[in-house]
C-alpha positions as CSV (number, residue, x, y, z in Angstrom):
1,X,0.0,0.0,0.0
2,X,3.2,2.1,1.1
3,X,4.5,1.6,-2.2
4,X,1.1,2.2,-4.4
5,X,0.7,5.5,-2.1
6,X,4.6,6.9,-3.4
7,X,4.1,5.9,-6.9
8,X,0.9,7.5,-6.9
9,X,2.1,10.9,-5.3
10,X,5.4,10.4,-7.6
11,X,3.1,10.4,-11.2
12,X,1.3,13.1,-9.7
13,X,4.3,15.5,-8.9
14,X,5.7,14.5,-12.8
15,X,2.4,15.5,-14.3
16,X,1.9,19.0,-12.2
17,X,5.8,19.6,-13.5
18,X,4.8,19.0,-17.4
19,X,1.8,21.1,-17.1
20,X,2.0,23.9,-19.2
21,X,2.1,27.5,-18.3
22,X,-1.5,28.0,-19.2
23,X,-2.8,25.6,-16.3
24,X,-0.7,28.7,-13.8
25,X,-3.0,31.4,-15.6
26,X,-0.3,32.9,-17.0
27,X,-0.2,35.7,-20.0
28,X,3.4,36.8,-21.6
29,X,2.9,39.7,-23.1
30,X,5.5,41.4,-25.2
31,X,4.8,44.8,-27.0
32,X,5.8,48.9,-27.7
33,X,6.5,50.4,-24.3
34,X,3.6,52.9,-23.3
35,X,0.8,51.5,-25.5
36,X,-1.6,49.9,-22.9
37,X,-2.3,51.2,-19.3
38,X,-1.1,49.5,-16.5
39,X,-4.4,49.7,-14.1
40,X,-5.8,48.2,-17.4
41,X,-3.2,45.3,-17.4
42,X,-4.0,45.1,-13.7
43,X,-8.0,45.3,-13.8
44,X,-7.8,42.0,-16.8
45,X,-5.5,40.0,-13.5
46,X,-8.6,41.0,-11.5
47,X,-11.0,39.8,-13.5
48,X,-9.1,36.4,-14.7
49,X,-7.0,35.6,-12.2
50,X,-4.6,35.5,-15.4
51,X,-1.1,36.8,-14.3
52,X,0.6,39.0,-17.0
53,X,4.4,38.9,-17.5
54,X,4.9,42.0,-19.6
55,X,8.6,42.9,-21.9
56,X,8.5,45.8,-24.3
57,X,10.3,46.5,-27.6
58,X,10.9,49.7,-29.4
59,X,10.9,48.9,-33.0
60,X,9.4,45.9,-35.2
61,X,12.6,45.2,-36.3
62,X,13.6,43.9,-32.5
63,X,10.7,42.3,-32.1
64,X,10.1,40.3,-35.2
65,X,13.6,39.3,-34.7
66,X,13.3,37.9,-31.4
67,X,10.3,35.5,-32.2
68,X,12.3,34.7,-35.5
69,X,15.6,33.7,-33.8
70,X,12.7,32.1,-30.9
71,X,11.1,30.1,-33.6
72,X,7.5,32.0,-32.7
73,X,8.9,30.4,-28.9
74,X,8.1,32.4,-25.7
75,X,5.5,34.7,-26.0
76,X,2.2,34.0,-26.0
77,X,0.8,37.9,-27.3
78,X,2.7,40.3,-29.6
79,X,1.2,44.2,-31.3
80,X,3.1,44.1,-35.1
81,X,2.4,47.2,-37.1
82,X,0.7,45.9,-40.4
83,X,3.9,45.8,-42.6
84,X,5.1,43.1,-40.3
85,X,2.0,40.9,-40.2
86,X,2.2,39.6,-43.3
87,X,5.8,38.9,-43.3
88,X,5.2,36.7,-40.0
89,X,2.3,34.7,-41.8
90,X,4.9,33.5,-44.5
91,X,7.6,32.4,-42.3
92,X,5.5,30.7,-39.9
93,X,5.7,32.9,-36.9
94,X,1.4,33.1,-36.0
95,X,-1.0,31.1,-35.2
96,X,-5.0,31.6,-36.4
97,X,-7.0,32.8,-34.4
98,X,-10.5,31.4,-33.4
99,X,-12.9,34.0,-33.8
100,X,-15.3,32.6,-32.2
101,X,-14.0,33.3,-28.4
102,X,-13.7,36.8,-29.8
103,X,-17.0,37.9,-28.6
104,X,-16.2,41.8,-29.3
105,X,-15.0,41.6,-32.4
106,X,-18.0,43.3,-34.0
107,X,-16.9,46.8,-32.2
108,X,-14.1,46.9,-34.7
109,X,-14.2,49.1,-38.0
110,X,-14.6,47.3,-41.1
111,X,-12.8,49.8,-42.5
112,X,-9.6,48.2,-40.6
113,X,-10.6,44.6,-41.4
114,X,-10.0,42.2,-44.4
115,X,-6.8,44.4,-45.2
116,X,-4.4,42.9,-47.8
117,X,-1.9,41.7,-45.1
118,X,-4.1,39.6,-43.7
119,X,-7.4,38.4,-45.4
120,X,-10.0,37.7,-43.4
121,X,-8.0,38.9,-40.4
122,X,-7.0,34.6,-39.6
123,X,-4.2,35.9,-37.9
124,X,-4.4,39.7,-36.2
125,X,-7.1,41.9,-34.6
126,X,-6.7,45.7,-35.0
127,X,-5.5,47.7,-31.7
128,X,-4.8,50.9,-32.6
129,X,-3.9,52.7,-36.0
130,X,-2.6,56.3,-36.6
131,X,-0.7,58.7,-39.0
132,X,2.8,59.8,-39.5
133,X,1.9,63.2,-40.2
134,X,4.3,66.7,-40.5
135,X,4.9,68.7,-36.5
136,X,6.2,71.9,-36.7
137,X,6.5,74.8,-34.5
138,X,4.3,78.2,-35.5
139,X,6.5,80.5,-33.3
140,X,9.8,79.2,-35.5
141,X,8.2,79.0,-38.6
142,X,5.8,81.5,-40.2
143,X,5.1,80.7,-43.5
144,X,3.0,77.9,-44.5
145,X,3.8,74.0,-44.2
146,X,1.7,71.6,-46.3
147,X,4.7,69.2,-47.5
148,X,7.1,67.0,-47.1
149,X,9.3,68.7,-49.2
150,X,9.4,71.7,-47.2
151,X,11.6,69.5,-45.0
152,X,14.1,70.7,-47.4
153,X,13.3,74.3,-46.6
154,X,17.2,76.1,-46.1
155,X,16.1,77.5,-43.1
156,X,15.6,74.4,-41.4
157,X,18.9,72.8,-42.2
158,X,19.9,71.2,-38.6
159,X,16.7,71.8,-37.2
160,X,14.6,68.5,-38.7
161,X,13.6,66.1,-37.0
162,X,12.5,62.2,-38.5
163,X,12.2,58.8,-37.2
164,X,15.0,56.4,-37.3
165,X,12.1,53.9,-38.4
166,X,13.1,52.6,-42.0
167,X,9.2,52.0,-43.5
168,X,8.1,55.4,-42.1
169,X,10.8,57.8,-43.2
170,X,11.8,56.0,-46.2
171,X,7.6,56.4,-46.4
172,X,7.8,59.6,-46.2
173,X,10.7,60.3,-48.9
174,X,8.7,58.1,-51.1
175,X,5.2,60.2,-51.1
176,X,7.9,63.9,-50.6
177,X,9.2,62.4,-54.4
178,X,5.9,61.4,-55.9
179,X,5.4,57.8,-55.0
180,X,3.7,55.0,-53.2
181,X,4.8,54.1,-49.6
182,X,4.5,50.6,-50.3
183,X,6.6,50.7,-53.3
184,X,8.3,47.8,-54.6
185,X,10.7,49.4,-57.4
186,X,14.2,50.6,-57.0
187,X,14.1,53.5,-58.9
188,X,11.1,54.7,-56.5
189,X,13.7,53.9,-53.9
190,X,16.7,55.5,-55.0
191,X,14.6,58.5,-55.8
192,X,13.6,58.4,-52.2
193,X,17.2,58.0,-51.1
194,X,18.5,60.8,-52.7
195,X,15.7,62.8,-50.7
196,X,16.7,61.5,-47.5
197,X,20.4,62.5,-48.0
198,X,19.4,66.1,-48.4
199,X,18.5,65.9,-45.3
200,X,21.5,64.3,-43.2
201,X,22.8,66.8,-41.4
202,X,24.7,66.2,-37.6
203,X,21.9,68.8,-36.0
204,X,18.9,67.2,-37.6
205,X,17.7,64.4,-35.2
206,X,16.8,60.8,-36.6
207,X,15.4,58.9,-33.4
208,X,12.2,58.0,-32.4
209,X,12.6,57.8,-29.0
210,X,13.5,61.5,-28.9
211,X,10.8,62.6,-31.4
212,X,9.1,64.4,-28.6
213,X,11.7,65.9,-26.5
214,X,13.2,67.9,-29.9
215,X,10.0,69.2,-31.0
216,X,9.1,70.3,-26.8
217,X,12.7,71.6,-26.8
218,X,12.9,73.2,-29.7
219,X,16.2,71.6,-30.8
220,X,14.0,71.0,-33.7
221,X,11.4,73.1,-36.0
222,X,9.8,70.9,-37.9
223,X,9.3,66.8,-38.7
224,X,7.4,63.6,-39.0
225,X,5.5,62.5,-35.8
226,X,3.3,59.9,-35.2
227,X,-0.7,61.3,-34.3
228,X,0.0,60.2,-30.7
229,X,3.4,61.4,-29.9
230,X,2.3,65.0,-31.5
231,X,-0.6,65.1,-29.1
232,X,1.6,64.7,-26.1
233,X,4.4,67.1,-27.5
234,X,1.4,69.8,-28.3
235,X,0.1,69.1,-25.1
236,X,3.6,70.6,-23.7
237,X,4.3,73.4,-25.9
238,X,1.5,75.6,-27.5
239,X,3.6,76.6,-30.1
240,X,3.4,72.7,-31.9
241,X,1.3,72.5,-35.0
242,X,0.6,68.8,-36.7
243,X,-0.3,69.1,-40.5
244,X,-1.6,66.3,-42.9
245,X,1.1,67.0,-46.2
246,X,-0.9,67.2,-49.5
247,X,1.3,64.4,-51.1
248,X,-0.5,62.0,-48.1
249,X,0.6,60.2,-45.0
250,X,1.9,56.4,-43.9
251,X,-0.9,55.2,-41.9
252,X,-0.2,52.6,-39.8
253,X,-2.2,49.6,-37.8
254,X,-1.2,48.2,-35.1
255,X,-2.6,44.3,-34.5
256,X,-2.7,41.7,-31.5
257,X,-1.4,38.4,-32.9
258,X,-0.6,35.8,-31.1
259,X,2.9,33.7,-32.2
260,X,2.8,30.3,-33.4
261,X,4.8,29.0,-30.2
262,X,2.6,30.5,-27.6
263,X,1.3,28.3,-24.6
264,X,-1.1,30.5,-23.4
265,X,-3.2,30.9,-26.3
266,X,-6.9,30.6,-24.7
267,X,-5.1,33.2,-21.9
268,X,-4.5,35.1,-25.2
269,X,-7.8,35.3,-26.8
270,X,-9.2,36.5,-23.7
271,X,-6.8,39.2,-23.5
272,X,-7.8,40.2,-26.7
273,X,-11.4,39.9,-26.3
274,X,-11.0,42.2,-22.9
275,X,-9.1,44.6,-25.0
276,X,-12.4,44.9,-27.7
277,X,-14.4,46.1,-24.7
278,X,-15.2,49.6,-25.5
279,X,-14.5,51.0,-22.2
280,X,-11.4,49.2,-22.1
281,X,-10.2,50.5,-25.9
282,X,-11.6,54.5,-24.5
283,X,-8.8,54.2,-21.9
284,X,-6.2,53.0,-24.1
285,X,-6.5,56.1,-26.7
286,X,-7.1,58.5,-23.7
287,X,-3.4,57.3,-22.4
288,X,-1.9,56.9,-25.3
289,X,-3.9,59.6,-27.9
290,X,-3.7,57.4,-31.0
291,X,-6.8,56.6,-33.2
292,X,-9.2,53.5,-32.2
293,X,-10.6,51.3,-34.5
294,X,-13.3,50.6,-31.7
295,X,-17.0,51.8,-33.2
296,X,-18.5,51.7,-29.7
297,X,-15.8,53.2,-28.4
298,X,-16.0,56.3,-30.5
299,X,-19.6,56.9,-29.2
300,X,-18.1,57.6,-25.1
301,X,-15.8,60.5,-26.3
302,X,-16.7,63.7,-26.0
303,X,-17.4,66.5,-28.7
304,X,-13.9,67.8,-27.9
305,X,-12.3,64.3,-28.4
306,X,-14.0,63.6,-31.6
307,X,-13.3,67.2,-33.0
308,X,-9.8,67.0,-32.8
309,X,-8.6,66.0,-36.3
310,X,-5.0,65.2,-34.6
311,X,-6.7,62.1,-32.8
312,X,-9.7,61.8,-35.3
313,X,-8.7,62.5,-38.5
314,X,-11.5,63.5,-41.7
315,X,-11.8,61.8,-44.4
316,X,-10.4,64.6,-46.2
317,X,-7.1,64.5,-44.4
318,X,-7.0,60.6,-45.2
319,X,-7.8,60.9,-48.4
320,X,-4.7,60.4,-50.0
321,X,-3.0,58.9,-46.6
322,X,-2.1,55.1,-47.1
323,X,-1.4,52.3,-44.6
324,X,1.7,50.6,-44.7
325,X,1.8,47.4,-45.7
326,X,4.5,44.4,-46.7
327,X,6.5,44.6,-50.0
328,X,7.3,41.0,-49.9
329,X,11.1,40.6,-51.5
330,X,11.5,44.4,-52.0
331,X,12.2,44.1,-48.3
332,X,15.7,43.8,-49.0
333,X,15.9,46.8,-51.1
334,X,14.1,49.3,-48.3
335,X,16.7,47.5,-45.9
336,X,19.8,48.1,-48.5
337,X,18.8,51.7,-49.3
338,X,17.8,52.5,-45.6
339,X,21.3,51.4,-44.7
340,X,22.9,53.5,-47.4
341,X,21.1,56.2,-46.1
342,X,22.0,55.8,-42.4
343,X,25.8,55.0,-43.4
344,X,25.7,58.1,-45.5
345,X,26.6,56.0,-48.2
346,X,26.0,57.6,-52.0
């Protein structure tokens, strides 16, 4: 009896050991740093009982990278912008998702849905989605901004600021020289390279992470901005204008997917199905000011909220705006020409 009694408790202590992570409620989380609030992350623990383990990246290069070196191994819940998505579909990285524990999914716009990176959305749900438009400050600069090319301006030699994000500047130098964002030919590209060495300069600044600070500071005049990050610098100096260029924007569209090596993936689509609330979606874009693609949650703003083109852009400032997507093997060219560009390579 002794002996049934150890063997017994032994297979038991083997089989709590090999239970996955999802049996500990456990959610691993790993996204851009200050894009959702923490009493947010905190109130879906609440609710579940699901703990959260949360890491951040700063670039979709980094992250997309990880799970690629990871083998889609280790997270179980990522946030790619929509030029990645499709990318990570081909080699593997996401799993499908199953629709049918999204119970919310009808709050989002079908405006954002059945995009050509993903078809039928099988692998990502929209989070949030914004523009990289032109910020520029009104008691530097007098005359009129409408362009990209007025980056180019000779006044503001040292005093530009762009991201060092290769599919939104190079973006931008593509609709400044006439052409699509999502271009796939070389001679678009080196057309847009030969804008963007115009404007290396040691004073200009080329960071993301800064973006803000320059534009608050006034180390720098004038550049491209994401919706969100201009709200917040506008929000510190009253000086900061944010402009829609007549050649269009880079939109882009940020996604919940979940990677083809997660363990927690029922954890995940309840994450994500929390996240559709419209309460929950109305306190991400009131943290973070970037645009929702949440329906229901456009009808709790206020007048105010949904007047501010910055946040809520018009159709008229989106009409020639276009969302970045993937350019398959031309990848390698953006990469090459990027690199040029940062190595101040001709």
């Amino acid at each position: 009896m002794k002996r049934f009694l150890f063997s017994l408790a032994l297979c038991l202590l083997l089989l709590s050991t090999a239970l996955p992570a999802q049996a500990a409620g456990k959610l691993i989380i790993y996204n851009w740093s200050e894009y959702i609030p923490d009493d947010v992350l905190e109130d879906f623990t609440k609710e579940t009982g699901i703990e959260i383990i949360y890491s951040t990246y700063e670039s979709n290069e980094t992250m997309h990278d990880k799970l690629l070196v990871q083998k889609g191994r280790g997270y179980d819940l990522v946030c790619p912008s929509s030029y990645f998505i499709e990318q990570m579909i081909k080699e593997g990285l996401l799993l499908k998702l199953d629709k049918n524990r999204l119970k919310n999914l009808g709050n989002i716009d079908p405006k954002v849905m059945n995009l050509v990176f993903d078809p039928d959305n099988q692998y990502s749900i929209p989070y949030m989605w914004g523009t990289y438009g032109l910020i520029y400050n009104s008691a530097r600069i007098k005359d009129a901004i409408t362009s990209w090319n007025d980056l180019l301006r000779p006044e503001f030699k040292g005093r530009v600021m762009l991201y060092d994000d290769p599919r939104m500047t190079m973006g931008v130098a593509l609709l400044a020289t006439g052409s699509n964002p999502n271009s796939t030919r070389e001679e678009d590209l080196q057309a847009a390279h030969k804008f963007l060495l115009k404007l290396r300069d040691p004073k200009n600044v080329f960071d993301v992470t800064a973006a803000k600070n320059v534009m608050v500071n006034e180390q720098s005049y004038i550049g491209g901005i994401w919706n969100g990050d201009a709200l917040v610098a506008m929000e510190e100096n009253a000086d900061l204008r944010f402009v829609y260029p007549k050649e269009g924007a880079p939109l882009f569209l940020d996604s919940f997917v979940i990677p083809s090596g997660a363990i927690n993936v029922d954890n995940a689509h309840a994450f994500i199905d929390f996240m559709l609330r419209p309460e929950i979606a109305m306190r991400s874009q009131e943290e973070y000011l970037y645009c929702t693609p949440n329906l229901e949650t456009l009808k709790l703003l206020d007048k105010e909220q949904l007047d501010n083109r910055v946040l809520n852009p018009t159709a008229e400032d989106l009409k020639s705006c276009v969302f970045v997507s993937g350019v398959g093997e031309a990848k390698d060219l953006y990469a090459r020409y990027w690199e040029k560009f940062i190595t101040n390579a001709k």
